[in-house]
Backbone bond lengths (Angstrom), bond angles and torsions (degrees), N, CA, C in turn:
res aa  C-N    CA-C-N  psi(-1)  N-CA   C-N-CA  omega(-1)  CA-C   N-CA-C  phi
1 X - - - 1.467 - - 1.525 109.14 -
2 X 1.305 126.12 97.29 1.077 138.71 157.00 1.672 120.41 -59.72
3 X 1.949 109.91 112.34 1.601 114.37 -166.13 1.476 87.45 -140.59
4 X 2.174 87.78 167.57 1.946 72.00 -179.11 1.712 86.76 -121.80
5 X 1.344 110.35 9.68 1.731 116.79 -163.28 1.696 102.38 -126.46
6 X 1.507 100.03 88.52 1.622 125.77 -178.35 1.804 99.86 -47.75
7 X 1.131 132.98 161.71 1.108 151.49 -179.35 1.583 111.84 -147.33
8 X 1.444 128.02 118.99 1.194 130.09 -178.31 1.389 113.69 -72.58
9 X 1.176 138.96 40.26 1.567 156.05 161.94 1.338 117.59 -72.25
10 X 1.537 131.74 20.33 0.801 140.17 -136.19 1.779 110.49 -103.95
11 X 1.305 110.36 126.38 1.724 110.74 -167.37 1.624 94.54 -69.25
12 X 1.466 103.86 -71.95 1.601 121.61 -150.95 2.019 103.42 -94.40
13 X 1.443 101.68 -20.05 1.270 90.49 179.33 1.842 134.13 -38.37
14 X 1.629 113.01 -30.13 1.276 108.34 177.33 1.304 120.54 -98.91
15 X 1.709 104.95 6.13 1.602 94.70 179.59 1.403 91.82 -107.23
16 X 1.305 148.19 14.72 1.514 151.22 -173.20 2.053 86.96 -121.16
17 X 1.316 130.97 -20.56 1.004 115.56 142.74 1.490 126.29 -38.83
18 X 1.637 99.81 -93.71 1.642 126.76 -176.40 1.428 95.19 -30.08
19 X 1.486 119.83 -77.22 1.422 114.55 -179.22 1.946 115.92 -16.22
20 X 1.287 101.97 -60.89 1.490 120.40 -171.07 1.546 90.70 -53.41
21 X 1.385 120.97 -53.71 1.446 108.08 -150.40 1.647 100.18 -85.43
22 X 1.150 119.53 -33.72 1.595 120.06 172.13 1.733 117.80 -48.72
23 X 1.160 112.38 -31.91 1.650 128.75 -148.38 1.820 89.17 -92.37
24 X 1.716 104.13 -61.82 1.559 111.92 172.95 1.817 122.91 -34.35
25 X 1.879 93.94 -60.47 1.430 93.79 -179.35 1.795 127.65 -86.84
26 X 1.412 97.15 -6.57 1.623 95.97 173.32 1.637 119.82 -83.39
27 X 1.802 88.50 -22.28 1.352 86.15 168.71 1.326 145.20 -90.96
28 X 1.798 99.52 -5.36 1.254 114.19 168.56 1.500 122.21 -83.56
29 X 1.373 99.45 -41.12 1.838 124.70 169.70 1.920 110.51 -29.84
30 X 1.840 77.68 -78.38 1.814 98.32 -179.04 1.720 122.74 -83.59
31 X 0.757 121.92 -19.10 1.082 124.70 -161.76 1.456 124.15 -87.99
32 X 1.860 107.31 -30.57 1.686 128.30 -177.72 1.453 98.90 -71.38
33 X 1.532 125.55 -37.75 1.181 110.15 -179.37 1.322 128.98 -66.86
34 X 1.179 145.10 -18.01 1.194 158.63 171.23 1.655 116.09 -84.62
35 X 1.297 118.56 129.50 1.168 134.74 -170.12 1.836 97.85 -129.94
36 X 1.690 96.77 115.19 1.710 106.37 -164.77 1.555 108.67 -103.31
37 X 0.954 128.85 164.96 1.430 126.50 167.19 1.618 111.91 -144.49
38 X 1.080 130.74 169.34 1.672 130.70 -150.74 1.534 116.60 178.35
39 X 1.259 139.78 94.22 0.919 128.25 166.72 1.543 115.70 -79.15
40 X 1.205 91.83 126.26 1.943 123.38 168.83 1.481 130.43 -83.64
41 X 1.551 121.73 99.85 1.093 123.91 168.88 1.780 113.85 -28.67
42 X 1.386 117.08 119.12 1.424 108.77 -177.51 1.535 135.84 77.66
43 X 1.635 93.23 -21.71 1.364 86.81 170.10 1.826 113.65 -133.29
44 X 1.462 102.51 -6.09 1.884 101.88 172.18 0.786 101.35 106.93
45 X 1.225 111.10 -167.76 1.571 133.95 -170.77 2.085 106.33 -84.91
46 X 1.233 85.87 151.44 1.845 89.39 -165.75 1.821 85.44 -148.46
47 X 1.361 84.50 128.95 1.769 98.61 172.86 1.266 111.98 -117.98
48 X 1.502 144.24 128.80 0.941 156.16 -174.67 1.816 136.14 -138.09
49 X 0.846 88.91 152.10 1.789 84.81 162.96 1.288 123.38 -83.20
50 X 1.358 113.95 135.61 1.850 100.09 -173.95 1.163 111.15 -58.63
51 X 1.783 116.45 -24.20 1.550 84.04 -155.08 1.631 109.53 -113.73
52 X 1.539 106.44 41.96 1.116 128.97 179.86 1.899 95.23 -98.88
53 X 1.709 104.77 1.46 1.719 98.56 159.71 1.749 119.07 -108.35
54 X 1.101 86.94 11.42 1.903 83.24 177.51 1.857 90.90 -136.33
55 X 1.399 138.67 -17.72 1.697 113.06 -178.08 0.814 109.16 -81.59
56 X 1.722 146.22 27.09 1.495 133.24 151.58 1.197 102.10 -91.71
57 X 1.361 128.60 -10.31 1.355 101.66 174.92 1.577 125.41 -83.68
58 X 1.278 121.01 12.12 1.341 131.84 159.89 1.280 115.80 -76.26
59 X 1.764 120.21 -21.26 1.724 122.77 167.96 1.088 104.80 -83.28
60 X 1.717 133.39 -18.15 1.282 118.72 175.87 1.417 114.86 -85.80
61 X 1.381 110.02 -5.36 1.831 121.78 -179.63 1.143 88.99 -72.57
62 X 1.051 114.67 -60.39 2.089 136.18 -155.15 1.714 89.27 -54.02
63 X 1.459 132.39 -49.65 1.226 136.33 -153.65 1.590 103.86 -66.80
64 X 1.539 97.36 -59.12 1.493 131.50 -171.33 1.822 88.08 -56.98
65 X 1.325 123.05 -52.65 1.776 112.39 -156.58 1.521 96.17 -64.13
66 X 1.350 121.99 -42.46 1.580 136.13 -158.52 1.454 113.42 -71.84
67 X 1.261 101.00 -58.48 1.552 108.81 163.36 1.634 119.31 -42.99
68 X 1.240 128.52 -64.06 1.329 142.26 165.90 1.228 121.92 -59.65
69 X 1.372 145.47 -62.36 0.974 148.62 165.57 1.210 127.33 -103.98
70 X 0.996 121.67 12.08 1.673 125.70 169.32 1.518 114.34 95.36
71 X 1.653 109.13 -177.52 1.152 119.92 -179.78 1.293 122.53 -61.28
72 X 1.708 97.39 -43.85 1.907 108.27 -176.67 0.993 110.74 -73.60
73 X 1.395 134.95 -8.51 1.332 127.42 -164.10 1.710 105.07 -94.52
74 X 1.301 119.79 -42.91 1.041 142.44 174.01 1.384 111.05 -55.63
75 X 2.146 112.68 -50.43 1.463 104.53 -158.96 2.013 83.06 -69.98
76 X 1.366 141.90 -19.31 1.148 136.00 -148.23 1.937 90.71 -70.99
77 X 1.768 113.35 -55.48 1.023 119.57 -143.23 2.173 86.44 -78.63
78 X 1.093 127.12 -20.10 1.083 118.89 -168.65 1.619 103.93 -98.15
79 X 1.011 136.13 -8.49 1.320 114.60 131.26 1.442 132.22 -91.69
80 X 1.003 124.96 22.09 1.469 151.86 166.28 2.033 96.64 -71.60
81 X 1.349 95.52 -64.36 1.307 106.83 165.77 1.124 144.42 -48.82
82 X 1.572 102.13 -42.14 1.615 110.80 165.18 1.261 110.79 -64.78
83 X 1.464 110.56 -51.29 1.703 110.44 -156.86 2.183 94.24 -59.28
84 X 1.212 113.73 -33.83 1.497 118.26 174.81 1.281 110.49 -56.46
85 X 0.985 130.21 -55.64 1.515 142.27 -155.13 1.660 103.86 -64.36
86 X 2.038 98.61 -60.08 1.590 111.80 165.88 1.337 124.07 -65.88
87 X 1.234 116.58 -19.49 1.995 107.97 155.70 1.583 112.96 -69.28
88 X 1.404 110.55 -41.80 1.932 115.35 168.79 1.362 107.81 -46.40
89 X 1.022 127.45 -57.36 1.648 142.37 -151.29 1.787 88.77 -84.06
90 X 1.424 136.19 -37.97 0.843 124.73 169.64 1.501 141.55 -73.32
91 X 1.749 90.34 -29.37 1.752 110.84 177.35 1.641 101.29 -73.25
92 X 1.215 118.85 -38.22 1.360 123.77 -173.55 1.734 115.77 -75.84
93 X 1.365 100.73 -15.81 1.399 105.77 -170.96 1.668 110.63 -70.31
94 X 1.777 88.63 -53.05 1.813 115.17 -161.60 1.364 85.78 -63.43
95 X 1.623 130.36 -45.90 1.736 128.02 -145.91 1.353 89.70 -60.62
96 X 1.266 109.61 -52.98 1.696 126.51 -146.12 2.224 90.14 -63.69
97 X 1.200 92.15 -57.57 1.518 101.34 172.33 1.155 121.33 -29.76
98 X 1.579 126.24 -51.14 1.464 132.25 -166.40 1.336 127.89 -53.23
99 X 0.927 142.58 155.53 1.937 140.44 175.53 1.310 108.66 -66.16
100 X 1.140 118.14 95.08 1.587 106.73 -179.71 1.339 106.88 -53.90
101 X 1.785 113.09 163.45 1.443 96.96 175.17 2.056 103.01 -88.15
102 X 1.814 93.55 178.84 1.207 84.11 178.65 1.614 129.88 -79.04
103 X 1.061 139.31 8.59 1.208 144.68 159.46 1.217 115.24 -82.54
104 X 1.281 133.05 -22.56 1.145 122.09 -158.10 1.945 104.88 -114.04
105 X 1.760 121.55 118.95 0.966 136.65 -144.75 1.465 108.59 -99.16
106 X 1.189 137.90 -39.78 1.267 136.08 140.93 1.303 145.70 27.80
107 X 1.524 111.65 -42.54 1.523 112.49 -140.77 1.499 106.80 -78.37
108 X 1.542 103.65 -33.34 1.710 125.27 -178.44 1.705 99.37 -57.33
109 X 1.357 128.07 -57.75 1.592 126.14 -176.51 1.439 97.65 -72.36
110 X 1.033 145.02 -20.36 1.727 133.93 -178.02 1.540 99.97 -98.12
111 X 1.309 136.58 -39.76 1.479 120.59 147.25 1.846 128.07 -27.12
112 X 1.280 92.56 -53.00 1.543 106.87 -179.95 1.606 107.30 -57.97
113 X 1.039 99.19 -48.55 1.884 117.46 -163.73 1.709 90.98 -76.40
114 X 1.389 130.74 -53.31 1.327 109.36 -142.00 1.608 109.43 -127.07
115 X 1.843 103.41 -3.07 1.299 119.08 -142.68 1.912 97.74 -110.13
116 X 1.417 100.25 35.27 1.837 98.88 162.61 1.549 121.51 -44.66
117 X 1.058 124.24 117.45 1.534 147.58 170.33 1.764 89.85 -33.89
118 X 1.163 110.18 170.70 1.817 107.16 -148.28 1.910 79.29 -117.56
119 X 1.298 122.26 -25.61 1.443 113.17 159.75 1.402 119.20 -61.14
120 X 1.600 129.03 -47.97 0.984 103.50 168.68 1.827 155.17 -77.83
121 X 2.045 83.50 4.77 1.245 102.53 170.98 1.362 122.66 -70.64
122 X 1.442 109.73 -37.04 1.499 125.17 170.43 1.191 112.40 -49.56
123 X 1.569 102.48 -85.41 1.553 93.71 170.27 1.277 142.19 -24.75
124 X 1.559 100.78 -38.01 1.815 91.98 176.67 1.397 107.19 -89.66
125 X 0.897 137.65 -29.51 1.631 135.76 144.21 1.622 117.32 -29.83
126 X 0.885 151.19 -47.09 1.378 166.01 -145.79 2.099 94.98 -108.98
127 X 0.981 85.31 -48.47 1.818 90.46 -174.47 1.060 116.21 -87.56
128 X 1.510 120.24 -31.96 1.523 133.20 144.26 1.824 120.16 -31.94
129 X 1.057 95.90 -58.19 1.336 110.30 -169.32 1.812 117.21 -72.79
130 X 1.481 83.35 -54.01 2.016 88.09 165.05 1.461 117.47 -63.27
131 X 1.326 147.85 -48.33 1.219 166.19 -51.71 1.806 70.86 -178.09
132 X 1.282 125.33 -84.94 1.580 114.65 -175.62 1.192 149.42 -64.17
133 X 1.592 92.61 -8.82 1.572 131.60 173.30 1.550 101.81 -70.83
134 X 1.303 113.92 -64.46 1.924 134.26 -162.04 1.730 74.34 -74.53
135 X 1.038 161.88 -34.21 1.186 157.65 -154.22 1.516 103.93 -67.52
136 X 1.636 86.55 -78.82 1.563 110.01 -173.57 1.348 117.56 -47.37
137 X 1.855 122.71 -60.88 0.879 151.06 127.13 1.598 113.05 25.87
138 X 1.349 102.10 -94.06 1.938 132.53 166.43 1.641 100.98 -33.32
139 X 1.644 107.36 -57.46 1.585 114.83 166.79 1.341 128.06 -33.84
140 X 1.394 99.23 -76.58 1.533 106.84 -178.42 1.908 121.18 -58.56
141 X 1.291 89.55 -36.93 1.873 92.51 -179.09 1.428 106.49 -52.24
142 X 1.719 88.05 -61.10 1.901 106.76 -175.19 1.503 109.47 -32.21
143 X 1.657 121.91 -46.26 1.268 123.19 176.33 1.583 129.06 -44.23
144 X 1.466 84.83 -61.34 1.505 99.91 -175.77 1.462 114.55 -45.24
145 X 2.087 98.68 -41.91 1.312 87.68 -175.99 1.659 148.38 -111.74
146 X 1.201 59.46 42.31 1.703 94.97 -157.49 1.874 96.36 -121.62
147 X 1.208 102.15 -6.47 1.821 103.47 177.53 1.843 99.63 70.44
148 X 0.989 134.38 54.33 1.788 102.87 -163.63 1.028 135.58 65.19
149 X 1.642 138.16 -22.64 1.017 119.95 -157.37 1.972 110.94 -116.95
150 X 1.142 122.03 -160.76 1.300 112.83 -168.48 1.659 129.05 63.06
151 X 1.365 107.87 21.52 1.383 96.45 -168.58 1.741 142.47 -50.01
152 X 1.473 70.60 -39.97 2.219 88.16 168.49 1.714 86.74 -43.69
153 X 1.257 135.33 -95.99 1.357 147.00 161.69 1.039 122.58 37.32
154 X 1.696 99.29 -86.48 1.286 115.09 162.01 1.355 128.14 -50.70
155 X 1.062 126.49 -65.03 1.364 127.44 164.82 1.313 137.11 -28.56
156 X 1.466 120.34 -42.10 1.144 149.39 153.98 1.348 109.04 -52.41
157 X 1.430 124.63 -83.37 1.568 117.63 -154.98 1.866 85.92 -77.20
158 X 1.411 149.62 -24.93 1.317 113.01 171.40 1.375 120.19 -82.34
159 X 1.133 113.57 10.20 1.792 116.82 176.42 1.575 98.07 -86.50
160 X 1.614 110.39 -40.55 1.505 112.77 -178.52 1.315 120.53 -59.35
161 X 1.786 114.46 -27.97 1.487 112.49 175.38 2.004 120.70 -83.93
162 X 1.742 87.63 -34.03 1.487 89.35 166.41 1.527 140.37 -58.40
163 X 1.672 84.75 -38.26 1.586 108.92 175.16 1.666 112.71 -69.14
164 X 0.937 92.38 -32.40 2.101 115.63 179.53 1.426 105.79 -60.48
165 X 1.348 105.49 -69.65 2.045 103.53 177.25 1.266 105.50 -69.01
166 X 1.409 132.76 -50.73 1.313 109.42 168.95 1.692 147.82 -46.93
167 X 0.985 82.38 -15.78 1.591 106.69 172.85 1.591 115.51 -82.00
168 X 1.300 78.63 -70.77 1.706 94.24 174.69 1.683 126.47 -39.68
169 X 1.660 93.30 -45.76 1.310 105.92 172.90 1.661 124.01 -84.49
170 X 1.197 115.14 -57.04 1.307 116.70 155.48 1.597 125.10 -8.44
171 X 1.409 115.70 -95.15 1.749 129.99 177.54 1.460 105.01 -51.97
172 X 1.305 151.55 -42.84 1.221 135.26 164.91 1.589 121.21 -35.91
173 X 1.536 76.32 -71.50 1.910 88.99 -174.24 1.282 124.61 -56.61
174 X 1.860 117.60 -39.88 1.375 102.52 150.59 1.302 149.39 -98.44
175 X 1.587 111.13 10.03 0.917 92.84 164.38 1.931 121.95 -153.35
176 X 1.661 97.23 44.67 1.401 113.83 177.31 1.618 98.20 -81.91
177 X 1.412 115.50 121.89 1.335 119.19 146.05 1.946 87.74 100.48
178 X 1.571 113.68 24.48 1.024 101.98 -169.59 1.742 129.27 -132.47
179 X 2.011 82.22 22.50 1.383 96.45 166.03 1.668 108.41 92.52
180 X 1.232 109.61 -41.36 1.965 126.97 -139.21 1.997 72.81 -93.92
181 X 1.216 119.96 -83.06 1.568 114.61 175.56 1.312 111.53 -89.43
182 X 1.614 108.25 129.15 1.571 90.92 158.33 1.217 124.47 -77.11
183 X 1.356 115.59 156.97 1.457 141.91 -159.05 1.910 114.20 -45.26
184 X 1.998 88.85 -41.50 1.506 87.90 -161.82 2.111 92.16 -75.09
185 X 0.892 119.99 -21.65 1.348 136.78 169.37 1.243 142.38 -46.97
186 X 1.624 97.15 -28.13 1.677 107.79 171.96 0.977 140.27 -82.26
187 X 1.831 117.17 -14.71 1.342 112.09 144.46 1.164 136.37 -79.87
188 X 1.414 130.30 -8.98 1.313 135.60 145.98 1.461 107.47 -33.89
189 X 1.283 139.67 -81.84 1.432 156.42 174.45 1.404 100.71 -40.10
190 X 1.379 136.73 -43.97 1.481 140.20 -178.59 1.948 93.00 -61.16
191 X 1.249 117.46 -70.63 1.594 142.89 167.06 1.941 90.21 -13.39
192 X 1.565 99.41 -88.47 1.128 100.53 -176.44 1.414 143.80 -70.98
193 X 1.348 90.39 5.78 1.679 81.57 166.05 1.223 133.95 -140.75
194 X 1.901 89.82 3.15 1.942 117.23 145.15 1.225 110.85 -49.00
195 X 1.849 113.63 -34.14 1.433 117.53 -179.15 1.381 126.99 -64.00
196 X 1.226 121.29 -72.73 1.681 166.25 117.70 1.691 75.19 17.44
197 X 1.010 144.96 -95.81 1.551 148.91 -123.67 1.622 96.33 -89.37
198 X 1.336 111.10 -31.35 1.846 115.76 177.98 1.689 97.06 -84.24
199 X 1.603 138.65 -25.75 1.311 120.07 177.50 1.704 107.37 -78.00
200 X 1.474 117.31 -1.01 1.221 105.60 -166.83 1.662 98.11 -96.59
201 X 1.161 108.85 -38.31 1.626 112.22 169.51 1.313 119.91 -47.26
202 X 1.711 116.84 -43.39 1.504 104.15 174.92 1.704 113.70 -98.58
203 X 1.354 102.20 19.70 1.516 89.45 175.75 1.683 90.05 -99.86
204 X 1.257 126.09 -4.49 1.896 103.70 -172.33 1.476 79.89 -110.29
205 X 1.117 153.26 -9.95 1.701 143.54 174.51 1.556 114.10 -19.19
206 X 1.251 111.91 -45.66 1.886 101.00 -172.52 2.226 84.95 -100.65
207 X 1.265 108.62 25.73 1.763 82.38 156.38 1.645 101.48 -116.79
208 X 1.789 114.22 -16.51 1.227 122.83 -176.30 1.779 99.22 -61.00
209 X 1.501 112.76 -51.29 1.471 113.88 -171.86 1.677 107.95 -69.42
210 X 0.955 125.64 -27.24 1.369 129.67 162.49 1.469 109.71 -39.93
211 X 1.553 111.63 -70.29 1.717 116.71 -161.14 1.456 101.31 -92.83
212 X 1.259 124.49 -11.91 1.435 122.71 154.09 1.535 114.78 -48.59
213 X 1.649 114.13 -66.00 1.560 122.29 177.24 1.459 109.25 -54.44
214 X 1.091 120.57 -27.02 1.340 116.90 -158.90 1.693 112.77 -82.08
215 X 1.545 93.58 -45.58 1.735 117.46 177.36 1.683 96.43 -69.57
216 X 1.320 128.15 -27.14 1.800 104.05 179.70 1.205 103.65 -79.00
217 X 1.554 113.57 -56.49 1.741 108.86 171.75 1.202 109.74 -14.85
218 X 1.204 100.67 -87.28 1.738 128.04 -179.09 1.530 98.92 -5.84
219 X 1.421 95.30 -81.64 1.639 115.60 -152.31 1.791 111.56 -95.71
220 X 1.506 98.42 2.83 1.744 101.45 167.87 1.450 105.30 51.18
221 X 1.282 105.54 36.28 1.696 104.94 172.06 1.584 112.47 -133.14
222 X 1.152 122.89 163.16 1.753 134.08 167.86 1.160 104.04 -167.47
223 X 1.463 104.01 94.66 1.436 131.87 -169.33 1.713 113.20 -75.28
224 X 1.370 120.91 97.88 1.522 121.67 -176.92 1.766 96.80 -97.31
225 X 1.244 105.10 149.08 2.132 110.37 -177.59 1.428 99.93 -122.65
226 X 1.645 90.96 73.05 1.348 113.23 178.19 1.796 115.05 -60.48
227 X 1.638 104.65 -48.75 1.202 139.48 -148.74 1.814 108.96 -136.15
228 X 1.384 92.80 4.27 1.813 102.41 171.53 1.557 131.97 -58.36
229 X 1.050 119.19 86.97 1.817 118.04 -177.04 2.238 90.85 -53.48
230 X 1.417 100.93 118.41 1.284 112.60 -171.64 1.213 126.27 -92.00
231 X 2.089 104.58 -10.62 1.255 101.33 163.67 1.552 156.03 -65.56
232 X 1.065 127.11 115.50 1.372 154.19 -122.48 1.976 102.97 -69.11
233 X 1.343 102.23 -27.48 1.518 107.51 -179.93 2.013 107.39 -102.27
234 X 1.029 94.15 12.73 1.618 91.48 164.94 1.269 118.72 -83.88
235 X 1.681 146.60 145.16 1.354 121.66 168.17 1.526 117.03 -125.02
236 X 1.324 106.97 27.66 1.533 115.95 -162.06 1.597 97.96 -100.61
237 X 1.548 120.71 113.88 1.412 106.97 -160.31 1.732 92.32 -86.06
């Protein structure tokens, strides 16, 4: 059933939320602390952040919400996300802050683990936020004009623009002029892991079309944003 006027009747819509918001903040939480390395048949050694293997799957949430339920529904659950992400970034900030007591030895490995510099929290907040917007965004147009069809497509080249500002924006802001990469260095790292985060989108593509089909069945909807007010700070789907 092709509609352009969403109805909050929604079976699966809030657990394809939670999912979104669990996936966003565990992967920002756990994942920055760890610095991975991997040798690659054919292509070498590749250094990474771990959790540059699970935060695309918040563009495949973003893909999956847009496709199905539209733009508003999505811009609702992705600041749903932020406001989560910025209570994480905050709970983790104050903990890390506190006086440890004196017995307890810790504080130096839970710094490491939990204790991101409050610039680079921003930043990923800020790049987070644009990055899922140009996502969704790229989504919904692509639909319209494309009639429905092409989905591999779609999915792909708007993961490439989301993944693109996020990238772009991200590694500057935290960490130009900041010692941690040098400068001439950070688009290398922008390069690779604009990359890295777009091979992960088309390697889950036939599970995206799976829970895509499954969620319209489901929910007897195929949400086109015929008539969508697109601005990004509204949350009324």
């Amino acid at each position: 059933m092709k509609i352009s006027n969403p109805t909050p009747n929604y079976k699966y819509y809030d657990l394809v939320m939670a999912a979104f918001v669990t996936v966003l903040i565990t992967a920002n939480i756990i994942g920055p602390a760890k610095i991975s390395q991997l040798e690659l048949p054919m292509i070498g050694t590749i250094t990474f952040g771990a959790g540059v293997l699970f935060f695309p799957i918040s563009f495949i949430f973003g893909d999956i919400l847009t496709e199905v339920y539209g733009y508003a529904a999505s811009r609702r659950v992705i600041w749903t996300g932020f406001a989560g992400l910025a209570f994480a970034s905050l709970m983790a900030w104050v903990i890390v802050a506190l006086p440890p007591a004196p017995f307890w030895d810790n504080q130096e490995v839970y710094e490491i683990a939990f204790g991101s510099a409050w610039r680079v929290a921003l930043a990923g907040l800020i790049a987070f936020a644009a990055g899922e917007f140009i996502n969704s965004w790229v989504m919904a147009k692509m639909k319209i004009w494309s009639q429905g069809k092409h989905l591999w497509f779609r999915t792909i080249s708007s993961t490439i623009a989301g993944e693109g500002v996020d990238s772009i924006l991200f590694y500057p802001l935290a960490f130009y002029n900041s010692g941690v990469i040098p400068n001439d260095k950070i688009w290398l790292v922008v390069v690779a892991q604009f990359f890295a985060k777009t091979m992960v989108e088309v390697a889950f593509t036939p599970f995206i079309y799976k829970i895509i089909n499954f969620l319209k069945r489901k929910e007897n909807i195929d949400y086109y944003d015929h008539q969508t007010n697109f601005n990004p700070f509204k949350l009324k789907i």
